[in-house]
VOMARVO-86337 format. One record per residue: residue number from 1; chain; x, y, z of N, C-alpha, C in turn. Coordinates in nm, 4 decimals, m for minus. Example, Ala and Ser with C-alpha at 12.3 -4.5 7.8 and 13.67 -1.06 7.14 Angstrom:
2
+-----+--------+----------+----------+----------+----------+----------+----------+----------+----------+----------+
! num ! chaine !     n.xx !     n.yy !     n.zz !    ca.xx !    ca.yy !    ca.zz !     c.xx !     c.yy !     c.zz !
+-----+--------+----------+----------+----------+----------+----------+----------+----------+----------+----------+
!   1 !      A !   1.3190 !  m0.5690 !   0.7800 !   1.2300 !  m0.4500 !   0.7800 !   1.3200 !  m0.3300 !   0.7800 !
!   2 !      A !   1.2850 !  m0.2250 !   0.7080 !   1.3670 !  m0.1060 !   0.7140 !   1.2900 !   0.0030 !   0.7870 !
+-----+--------+----------+----------+----------+----------+----------+----------+----------+----------+----------+
END
This chain:
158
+-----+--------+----------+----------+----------+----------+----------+----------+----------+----------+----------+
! num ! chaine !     n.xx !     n.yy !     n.zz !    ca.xx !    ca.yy !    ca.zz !     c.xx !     c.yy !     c.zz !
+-----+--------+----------+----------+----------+----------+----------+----------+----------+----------+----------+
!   1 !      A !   1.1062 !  m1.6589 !  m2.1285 !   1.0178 !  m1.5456 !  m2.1332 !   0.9864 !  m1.5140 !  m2.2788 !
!   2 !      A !   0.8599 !  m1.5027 !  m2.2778 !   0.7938 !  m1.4418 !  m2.4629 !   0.7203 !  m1.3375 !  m2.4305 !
!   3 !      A !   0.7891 !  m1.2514 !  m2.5545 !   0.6882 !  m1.1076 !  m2.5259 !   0.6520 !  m1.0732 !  m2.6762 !
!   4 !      A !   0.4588 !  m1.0916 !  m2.6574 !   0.4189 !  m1.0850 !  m2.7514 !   0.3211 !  m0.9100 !  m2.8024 !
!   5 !      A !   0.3537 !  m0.8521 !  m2.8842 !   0.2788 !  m0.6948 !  m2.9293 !   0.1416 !  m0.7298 !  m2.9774 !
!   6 !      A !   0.0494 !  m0.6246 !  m2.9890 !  m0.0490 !  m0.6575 !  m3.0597 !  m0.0984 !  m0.8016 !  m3.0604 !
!   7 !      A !  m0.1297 !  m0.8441 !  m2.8858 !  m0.1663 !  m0.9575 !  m2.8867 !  m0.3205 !  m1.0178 !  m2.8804 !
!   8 !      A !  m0.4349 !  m0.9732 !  m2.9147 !  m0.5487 !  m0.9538 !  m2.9599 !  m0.6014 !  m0.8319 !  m3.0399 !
!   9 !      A !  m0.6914 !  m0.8763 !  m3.0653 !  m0.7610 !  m0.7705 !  m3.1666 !  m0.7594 !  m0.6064 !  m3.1351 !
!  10 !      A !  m0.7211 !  m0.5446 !  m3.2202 !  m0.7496 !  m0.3643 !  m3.1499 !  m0.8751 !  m0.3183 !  m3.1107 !
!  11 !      A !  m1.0183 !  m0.3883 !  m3.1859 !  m1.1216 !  m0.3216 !  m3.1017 !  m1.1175 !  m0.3988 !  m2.9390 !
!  12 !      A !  m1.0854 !  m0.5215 !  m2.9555 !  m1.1462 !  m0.5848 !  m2.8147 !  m1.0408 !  m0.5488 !  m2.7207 !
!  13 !      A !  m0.9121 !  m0.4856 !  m2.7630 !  m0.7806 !  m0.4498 !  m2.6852 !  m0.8760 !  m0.2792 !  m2.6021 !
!  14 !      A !  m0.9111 !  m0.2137 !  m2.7188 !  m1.0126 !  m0.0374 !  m2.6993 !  m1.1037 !  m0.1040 !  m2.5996 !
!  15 !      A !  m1.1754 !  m0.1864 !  m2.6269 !  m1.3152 !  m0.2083 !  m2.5467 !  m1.2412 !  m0.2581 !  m2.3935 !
!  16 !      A !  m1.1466 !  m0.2943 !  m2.3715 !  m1.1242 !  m0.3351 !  m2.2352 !  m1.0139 !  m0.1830 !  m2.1782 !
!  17 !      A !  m0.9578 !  m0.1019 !  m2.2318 !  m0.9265 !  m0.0016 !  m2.1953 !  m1.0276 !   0.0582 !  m2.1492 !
!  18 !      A !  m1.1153 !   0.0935 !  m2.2030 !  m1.2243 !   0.1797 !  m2.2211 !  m1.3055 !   0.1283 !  m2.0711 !
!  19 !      A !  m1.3669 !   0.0371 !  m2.0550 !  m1.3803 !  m0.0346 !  m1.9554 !  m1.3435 !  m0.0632 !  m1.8072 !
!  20 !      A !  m1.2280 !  m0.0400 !  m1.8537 !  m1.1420 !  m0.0427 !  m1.7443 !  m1.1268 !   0.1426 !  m1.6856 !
!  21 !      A !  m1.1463 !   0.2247 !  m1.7523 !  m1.1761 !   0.3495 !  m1.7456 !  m1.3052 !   0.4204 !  m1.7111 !
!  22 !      A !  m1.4224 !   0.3354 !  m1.7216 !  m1.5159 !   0.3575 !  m1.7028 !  m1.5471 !   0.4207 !  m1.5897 !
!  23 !      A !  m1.7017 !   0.4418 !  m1.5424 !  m1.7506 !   0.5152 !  m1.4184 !  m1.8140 !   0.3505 !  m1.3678 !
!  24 !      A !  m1.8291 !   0.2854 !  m1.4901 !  m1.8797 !   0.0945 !  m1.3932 !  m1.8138 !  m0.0217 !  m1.4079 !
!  25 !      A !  m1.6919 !   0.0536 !  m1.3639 !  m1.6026 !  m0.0818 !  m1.3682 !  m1.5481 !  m0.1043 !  m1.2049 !
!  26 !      A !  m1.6297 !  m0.1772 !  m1.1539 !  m1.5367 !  m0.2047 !  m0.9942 !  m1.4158 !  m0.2189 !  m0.9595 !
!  27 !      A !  m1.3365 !  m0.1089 !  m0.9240 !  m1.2289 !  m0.1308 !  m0.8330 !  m1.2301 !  m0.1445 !  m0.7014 !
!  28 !      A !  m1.1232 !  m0.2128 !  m0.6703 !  m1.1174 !  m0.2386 !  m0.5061 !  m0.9899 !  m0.2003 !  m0.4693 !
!  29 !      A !  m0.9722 !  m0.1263 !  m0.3055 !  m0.8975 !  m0.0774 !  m0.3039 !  m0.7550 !  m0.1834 !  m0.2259 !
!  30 !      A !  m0.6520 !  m0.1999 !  m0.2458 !  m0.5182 !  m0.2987 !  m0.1384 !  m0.4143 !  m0.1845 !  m0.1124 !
!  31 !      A !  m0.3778 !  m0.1654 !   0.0439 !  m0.3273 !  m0.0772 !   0.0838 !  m0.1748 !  m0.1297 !   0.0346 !
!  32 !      A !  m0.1627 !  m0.2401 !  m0.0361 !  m0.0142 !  m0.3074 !  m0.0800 !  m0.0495 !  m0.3820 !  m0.1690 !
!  33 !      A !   0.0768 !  m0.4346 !  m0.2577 !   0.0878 !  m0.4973 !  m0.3805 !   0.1369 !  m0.6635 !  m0.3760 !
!  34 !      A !   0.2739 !  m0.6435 !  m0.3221 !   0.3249 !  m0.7699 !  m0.2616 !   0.3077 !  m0.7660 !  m0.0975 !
!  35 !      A !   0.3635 !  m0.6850 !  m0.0247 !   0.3501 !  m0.7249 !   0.1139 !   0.3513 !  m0.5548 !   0.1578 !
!  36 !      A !   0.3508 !  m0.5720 !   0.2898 !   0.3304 !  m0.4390 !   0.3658 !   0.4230 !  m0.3150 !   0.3567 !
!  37 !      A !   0.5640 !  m0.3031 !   0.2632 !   0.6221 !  m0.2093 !   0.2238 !   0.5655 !  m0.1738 !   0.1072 !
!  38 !      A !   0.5057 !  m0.2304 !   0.0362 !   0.4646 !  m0.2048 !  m0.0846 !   0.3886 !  m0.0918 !  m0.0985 !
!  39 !      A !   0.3135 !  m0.0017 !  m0.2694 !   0.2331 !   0.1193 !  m0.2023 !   0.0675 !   0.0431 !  m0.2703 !
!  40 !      A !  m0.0037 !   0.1066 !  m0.2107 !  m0.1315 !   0.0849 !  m0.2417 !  m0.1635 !   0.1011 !  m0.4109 !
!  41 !      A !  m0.2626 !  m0.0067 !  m0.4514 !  m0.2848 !   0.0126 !  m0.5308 !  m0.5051 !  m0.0261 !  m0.5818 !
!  42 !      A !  m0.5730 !  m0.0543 !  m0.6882 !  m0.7018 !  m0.0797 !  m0.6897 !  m0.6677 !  m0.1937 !  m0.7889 !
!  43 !      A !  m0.7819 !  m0.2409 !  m0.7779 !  m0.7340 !  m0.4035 !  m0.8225 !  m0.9162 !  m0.4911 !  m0.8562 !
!  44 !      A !  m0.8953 !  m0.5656 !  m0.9472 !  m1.0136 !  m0.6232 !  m0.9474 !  m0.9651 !  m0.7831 !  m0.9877 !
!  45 !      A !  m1.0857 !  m0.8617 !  m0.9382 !  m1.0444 !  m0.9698 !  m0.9585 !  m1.1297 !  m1.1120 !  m1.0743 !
!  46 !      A !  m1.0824 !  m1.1106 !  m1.1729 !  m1.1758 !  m1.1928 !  m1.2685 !  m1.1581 !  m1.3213 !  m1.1971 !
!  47 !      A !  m1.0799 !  m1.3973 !  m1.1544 !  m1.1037 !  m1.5221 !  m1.1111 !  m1.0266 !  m1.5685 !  m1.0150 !
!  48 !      A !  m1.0655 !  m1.6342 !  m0.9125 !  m0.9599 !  m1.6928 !  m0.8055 !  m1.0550 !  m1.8500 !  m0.7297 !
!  49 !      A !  m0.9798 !  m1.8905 !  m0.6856 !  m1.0600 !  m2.0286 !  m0.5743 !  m1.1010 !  m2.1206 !  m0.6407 !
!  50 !      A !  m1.1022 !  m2.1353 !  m0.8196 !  m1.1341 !  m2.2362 !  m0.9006 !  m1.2959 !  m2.1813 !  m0.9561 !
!  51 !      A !  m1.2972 !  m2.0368 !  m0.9246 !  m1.4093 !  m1.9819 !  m1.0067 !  m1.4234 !  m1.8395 !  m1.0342 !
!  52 !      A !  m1.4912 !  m1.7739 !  m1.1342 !  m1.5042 !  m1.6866 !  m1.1837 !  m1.5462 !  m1.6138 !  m1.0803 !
!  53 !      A !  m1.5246 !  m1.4229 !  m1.0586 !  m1.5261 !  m1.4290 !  m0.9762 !  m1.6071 !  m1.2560 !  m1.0164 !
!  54 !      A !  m1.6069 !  m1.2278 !  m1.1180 !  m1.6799 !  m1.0889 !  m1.1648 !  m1.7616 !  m1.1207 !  m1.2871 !
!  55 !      A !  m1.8625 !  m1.0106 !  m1.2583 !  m1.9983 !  m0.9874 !  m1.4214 !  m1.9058 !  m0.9547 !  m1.5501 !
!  56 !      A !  m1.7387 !  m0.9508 !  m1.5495 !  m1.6874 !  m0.8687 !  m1.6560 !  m1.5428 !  m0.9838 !  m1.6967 !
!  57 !      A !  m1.6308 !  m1.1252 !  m1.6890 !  m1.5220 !  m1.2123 !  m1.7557 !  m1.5134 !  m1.2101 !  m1.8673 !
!  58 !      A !  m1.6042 !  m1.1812 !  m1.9540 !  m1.6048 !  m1.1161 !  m2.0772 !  m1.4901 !  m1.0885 !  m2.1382 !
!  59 !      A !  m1.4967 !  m0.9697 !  m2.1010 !  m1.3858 !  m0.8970 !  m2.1239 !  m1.2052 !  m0.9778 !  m2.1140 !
!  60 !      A !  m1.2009 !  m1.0719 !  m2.1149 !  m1.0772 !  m1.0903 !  m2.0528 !  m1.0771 !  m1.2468 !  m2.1691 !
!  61 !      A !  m1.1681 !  m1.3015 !  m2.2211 !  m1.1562 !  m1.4078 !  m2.2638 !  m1.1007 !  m1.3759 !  m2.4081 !
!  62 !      A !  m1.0632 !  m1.2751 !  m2.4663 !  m0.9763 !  m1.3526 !  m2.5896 !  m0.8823 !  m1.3286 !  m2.5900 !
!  63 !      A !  m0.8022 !  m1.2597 !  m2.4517 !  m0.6750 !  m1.3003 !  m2.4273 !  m0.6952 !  m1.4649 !  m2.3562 !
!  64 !      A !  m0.7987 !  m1.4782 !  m2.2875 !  m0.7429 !  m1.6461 !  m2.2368 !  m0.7622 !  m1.7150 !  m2.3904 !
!  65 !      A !  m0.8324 !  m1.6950 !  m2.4966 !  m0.8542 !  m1.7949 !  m2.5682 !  m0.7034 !  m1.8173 !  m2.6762 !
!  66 !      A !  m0.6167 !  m1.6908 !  m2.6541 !  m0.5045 !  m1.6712 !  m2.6807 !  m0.3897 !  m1.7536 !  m2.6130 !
!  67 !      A !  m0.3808 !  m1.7717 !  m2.4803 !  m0.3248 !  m1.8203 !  m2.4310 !  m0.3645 !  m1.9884 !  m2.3645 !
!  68 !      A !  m0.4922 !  m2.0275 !  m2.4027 !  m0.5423 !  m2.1354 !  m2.4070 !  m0.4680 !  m2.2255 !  m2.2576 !
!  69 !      A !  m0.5115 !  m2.1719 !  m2.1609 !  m0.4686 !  m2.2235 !  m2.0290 !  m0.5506 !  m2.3788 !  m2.0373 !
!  70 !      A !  m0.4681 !  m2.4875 !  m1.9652 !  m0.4939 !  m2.5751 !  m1.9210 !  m0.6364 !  m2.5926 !  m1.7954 !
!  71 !      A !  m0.5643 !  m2.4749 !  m1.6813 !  m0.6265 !  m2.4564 !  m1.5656 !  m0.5895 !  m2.3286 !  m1.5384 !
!  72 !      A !  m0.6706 !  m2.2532 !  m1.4818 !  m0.6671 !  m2.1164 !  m1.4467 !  m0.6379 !  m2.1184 !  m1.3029 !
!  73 !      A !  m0.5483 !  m2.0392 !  m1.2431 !  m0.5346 !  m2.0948 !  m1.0928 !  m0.5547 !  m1.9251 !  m1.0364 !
!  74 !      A !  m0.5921 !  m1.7802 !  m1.1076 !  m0.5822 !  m1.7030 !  m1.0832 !  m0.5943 !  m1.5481 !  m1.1762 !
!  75 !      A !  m0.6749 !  m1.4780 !  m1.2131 !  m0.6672 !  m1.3199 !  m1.2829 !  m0.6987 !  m1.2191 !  m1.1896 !
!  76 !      A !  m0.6071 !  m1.1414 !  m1.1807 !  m0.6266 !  m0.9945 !  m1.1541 !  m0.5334 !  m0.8766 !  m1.2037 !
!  77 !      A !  m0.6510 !  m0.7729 !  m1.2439 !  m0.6493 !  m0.6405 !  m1.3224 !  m0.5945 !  m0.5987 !  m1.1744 !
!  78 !      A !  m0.4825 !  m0.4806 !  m1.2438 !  m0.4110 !  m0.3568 !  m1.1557 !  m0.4348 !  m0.2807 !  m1.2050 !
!  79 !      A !  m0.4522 !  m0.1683 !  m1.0998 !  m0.4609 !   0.0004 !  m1.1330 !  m0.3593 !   0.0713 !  m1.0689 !
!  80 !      A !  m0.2551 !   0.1249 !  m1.1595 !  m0.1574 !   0.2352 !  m1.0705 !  m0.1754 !   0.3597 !  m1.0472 !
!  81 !      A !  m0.1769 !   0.4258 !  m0.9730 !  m0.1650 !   0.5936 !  m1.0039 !  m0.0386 !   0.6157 !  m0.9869 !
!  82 !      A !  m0.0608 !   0.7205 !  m1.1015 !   0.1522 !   0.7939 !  m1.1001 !   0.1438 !   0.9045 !  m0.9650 !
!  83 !      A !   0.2466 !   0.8529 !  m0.9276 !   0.2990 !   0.8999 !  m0.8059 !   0.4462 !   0.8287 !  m0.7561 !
!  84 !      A !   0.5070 !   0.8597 !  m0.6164 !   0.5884 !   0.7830 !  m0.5927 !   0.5474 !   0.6803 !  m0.5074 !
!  85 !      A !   0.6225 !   0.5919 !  m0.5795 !   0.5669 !   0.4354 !  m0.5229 !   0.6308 !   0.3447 !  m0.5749 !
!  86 !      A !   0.6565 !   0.2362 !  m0.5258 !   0.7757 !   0.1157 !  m0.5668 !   0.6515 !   0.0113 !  m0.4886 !
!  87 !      A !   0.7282 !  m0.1516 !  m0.6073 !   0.6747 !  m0.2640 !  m0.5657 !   0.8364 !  m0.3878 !  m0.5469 !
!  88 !      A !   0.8262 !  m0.4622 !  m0.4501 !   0.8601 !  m0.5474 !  m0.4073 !   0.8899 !  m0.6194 !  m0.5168 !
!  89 !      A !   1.0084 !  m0.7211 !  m0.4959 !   1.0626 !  m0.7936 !  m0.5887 !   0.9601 !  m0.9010 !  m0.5199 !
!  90 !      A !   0.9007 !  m1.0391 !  m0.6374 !   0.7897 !  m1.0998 !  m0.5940 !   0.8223 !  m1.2257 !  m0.7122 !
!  91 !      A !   0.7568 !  m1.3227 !  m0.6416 !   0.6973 !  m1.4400 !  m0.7642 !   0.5236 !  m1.4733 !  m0.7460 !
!  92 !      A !   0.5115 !  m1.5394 !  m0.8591 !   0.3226 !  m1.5142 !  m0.8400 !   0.3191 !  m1.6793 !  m0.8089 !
!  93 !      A !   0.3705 !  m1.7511 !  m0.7159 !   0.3738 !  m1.8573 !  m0.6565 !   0.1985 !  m1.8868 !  m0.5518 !
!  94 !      A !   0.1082 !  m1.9741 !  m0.6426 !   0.0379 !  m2.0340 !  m0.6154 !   0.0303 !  m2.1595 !  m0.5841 !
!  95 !      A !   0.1175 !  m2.2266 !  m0.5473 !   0.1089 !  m2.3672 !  m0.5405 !   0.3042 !  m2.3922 !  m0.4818 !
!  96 !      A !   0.3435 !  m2.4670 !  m0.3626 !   0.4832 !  m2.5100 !  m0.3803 !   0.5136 !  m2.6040 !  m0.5302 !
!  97 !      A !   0.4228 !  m2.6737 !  m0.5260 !   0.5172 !  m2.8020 !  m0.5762 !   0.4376 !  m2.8207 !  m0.7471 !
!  98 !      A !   0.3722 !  m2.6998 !  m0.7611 !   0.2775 !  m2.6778 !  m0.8844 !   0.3608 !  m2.5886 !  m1.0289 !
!  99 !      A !   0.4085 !  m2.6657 !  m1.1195 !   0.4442 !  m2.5645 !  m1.2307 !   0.3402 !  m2.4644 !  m1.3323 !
! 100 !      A !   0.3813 !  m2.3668 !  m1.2848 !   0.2186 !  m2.2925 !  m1.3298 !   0.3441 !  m2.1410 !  m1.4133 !
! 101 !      A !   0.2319 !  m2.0903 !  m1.4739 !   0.2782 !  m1.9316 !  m1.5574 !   0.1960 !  m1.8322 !  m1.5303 !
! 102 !      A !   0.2957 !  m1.7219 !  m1.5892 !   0.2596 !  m1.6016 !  m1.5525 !   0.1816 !  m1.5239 !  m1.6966 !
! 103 !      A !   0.1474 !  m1.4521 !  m1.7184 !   0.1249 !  m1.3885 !  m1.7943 !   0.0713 !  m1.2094 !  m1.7900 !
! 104 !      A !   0.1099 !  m1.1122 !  m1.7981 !   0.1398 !  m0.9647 !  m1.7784 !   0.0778 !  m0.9223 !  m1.9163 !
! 105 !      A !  m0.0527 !  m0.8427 !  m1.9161 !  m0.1123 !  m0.8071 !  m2.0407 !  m0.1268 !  m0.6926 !  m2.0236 !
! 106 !      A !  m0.0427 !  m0.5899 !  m2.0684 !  m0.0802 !  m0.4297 !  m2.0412 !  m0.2252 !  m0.3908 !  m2.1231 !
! 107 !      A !  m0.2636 !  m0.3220 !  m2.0431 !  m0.3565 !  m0.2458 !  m2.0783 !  m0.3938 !  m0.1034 !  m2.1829 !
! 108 !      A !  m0.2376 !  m0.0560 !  m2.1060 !  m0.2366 !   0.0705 !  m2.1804 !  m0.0910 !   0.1271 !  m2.1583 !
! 109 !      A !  m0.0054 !   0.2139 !  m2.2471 !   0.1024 !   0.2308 !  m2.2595 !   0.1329 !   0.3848 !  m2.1523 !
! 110 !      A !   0.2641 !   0.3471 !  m2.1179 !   0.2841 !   0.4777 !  m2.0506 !   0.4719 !   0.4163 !  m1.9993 !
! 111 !      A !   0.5366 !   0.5160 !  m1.8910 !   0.6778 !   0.4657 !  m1.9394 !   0.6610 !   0.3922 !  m1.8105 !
! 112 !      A !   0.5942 !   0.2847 !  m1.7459 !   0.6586 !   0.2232 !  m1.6675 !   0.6639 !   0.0803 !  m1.7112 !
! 113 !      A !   0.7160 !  m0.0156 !  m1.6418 !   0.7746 !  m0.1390 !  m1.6834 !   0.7440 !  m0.2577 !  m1.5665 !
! 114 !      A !   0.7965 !  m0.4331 !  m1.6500 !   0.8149 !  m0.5074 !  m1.5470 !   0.9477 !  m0.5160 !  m1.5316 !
! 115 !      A !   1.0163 !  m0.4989 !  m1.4122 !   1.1655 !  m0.5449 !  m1.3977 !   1.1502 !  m0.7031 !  m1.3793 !
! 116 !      A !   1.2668 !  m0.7750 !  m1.4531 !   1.2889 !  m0.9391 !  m1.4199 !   1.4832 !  m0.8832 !  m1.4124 !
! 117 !      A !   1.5416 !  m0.9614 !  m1.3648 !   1.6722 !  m0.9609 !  m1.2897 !   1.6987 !  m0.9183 !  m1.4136 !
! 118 !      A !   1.7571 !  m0.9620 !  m1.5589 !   1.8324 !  m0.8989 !  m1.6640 !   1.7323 !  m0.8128 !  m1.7737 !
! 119 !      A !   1.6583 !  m0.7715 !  m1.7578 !   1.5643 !  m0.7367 !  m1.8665 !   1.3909 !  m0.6491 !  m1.8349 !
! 120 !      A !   1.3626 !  m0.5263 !  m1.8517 !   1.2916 !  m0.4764 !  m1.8550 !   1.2028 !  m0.4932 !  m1.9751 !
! 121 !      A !   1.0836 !  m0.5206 !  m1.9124 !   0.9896 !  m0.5158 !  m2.0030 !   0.8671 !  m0.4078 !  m2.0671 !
! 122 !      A !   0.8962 !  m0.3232 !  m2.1378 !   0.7610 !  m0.1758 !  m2.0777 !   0.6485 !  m0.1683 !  m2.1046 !
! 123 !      A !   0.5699 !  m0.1100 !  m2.0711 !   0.4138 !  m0.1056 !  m2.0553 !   0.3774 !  m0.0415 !  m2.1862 !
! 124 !      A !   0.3062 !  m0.1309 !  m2.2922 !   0.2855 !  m0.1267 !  m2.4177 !   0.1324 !  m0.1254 !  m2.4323 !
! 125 !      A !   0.0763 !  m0.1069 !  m2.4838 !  m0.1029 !  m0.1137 !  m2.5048 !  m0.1115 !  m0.2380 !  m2.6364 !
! 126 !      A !  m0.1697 !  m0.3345 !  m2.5496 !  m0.1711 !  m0.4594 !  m2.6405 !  m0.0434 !  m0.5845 !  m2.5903 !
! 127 !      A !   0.0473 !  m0.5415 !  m2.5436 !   0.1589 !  m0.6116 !  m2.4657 !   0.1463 !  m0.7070 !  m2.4119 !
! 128 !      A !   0.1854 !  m0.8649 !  m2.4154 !   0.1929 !  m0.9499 !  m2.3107 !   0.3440 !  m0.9900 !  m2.3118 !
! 129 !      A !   0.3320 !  m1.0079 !  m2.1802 !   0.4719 !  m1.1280 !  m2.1432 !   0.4453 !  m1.2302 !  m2.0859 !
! 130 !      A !   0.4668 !  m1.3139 !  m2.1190 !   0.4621 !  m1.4779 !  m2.0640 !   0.5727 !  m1.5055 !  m1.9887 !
! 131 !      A !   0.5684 !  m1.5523 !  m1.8751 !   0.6716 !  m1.6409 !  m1.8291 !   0.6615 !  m1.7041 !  m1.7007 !
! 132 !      A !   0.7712 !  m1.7757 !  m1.6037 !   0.7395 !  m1.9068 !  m1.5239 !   0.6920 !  m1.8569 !  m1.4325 !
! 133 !      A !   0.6126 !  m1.8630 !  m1.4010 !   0.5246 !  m1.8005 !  m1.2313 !   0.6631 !  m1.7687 !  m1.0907 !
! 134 !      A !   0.7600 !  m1.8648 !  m1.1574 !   0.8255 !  m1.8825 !  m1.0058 !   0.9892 !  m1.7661 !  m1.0319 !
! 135 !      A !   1.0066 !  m1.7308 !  m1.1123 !   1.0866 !  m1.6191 !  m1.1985 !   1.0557 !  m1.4408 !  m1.1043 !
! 136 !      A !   1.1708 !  m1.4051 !  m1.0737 !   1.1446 !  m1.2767 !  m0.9943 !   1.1255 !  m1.1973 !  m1.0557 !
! 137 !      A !   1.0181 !  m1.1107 !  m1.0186 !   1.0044 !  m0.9487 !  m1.1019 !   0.9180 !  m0.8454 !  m1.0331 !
! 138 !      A !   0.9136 !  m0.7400 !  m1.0581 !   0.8619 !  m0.6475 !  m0.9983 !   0.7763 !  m0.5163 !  m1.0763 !
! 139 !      A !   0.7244 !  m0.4599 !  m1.0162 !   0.6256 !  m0.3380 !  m1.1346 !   0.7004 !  m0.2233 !  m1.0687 !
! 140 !      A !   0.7258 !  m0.1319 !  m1.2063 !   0.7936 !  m0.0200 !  m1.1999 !   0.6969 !   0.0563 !  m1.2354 !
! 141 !      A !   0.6703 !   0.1695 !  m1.1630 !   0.4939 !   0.2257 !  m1.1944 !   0.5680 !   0.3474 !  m1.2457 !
! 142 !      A !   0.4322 !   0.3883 !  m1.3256 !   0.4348 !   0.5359 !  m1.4000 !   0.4630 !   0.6578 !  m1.3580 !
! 143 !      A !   0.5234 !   0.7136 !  m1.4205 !   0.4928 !   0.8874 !  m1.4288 !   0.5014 !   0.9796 !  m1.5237 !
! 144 !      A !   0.4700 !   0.9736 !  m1.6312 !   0.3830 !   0.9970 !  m1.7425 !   0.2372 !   0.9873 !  m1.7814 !
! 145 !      A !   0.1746 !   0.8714 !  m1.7376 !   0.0189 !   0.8825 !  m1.7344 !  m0.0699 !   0.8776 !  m1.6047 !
! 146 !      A !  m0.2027 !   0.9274 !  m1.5893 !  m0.2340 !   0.8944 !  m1.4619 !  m0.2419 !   0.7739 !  m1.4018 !
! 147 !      A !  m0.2673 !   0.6832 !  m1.4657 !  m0.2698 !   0.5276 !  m1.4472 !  m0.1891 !   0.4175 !  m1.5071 !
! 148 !      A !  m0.1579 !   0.3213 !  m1.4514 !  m0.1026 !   0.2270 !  m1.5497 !  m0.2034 !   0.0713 !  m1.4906 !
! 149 !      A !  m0.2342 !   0.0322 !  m1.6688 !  m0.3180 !  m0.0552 !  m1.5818 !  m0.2672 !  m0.2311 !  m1.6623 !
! 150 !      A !  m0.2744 !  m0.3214 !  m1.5912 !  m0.3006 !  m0.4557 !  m1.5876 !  m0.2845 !  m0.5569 !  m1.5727 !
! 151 !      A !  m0.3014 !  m0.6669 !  m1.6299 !  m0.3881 !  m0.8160 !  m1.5820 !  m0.2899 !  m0.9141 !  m1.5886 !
! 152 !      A !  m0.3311 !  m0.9350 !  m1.4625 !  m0.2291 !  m1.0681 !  m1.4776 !  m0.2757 !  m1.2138 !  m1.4387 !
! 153 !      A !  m0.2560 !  m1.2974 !  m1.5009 !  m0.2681 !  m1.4705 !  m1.5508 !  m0.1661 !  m1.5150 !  m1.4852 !
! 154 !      A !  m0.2342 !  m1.5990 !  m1.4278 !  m0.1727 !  m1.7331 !  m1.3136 !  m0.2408 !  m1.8354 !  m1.3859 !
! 155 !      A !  m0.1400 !  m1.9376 !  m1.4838 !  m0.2628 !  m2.0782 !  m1.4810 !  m0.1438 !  m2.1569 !  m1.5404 !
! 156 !      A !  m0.1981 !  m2.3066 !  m1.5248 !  m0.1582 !  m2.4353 !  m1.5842 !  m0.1543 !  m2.4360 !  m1.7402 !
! 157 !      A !  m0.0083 !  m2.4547 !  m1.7865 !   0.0054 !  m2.4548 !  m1.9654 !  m0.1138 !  m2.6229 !  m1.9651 !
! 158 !      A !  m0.1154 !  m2.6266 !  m2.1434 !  m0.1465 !  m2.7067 !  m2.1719 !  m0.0375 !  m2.8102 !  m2.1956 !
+-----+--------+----------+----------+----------+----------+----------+----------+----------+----------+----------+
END
C-alpha cells in the first residue's frame, strides 16, 4: 500500500471539488455500496465496460496521467452524506484470475477514513492510496462534513 498527499496540482485538485459540488454535476442515486446491508449512497461513473462513460472525463485525467494505468478496468466518484451509516468489508475484484489495483483519491477532507485490516487511512483533500484490488477494506463515512467525496480506480499497472 502507497499513500501519496498532494497528489496533483491544487488548481486541478479545486476544479474537481468544485465540480463535484456543483448544481451540473450528475449524480446517481445506489440504495447500497457493497451489497444490500450497506447504506445508500450517489455515485457517478467515469468509466466502466472498456469505455468512457461521462461528458466529465476531463476532470479525472491528471490523476490517471499520474498513475499511468496500463488498462482501465473501472472509475467511480462517491458521494457520502454524514449521517449514520456503515459500509461492508469489500474487495474491488473485477476479474478472478486478473491482477489489477486499486486506487482511493479523496476529494475533500473531513474525519472519515478507509479501514484496511491493520491501518486506517483518512480522508485528506488531494489524498491517494494505492493498493491490490484484492486487499480488504471498507469506507468509514463522515460526521464532520456534509459530504465525503471520492474516486476510485480499478485498472491494470504498467
Amino acid at each position: 500500500m502507497n499513500i501519496f498527499d498532494n497528489f496533483i496540482d491544487k488548481k486541478e485538485c479545486e476544479h474537481i471539488n468544485e465540480m463535484f459540488l456543483s448544481k451540473n454535476f450528475p449524480w446517481y442515486y445506489s440504495k447500497d455500496q457493497t451489497n444490500s446491508k450497506d447504506t445508500s449512497f450517489m455515485f457517478h461513473i467515469f468509466y466502466r465496460e472498456n469505455q468512457v462513460n461521462t461528458h466529465h472525463y476531463d476532470l479525472i485525467e491528471p490523476i490517471l496521467n499520474k498513475l499511468n494505468p496500463k488498462k482501465i478496468l473501472h472509475i467511480r466518484a462517491n458521494l457520502c452524506f454524514k449521517r449514520p451509516s456503515k459500509c461492508d468489508w469489500h474487495v474491488d475484484k473485477w476479474s478472478q484470475d486478473l491482477k489489477h489495483t486499486t486506487a482511493i483519491y479523496y476529494v475533500n477532507t473531513n474525519n472519515g477514513y478507509t479501514e484496511f485490516k491493520n491501518k486506517k487511512v483518512k480522508c485528506k483533500k488531494n489524498r491517494i492510496v494505492v493498493f491490490d484490488a484484492f486487499k480488504k477494506h471498507k469506507a468509514q463515512i463522515q460526521t464532520d462534513k456534509d459530504v465525503r467525496m471520492v474516486i476510485n480506480f480499478n485498472y491494470e499497472l504498467n
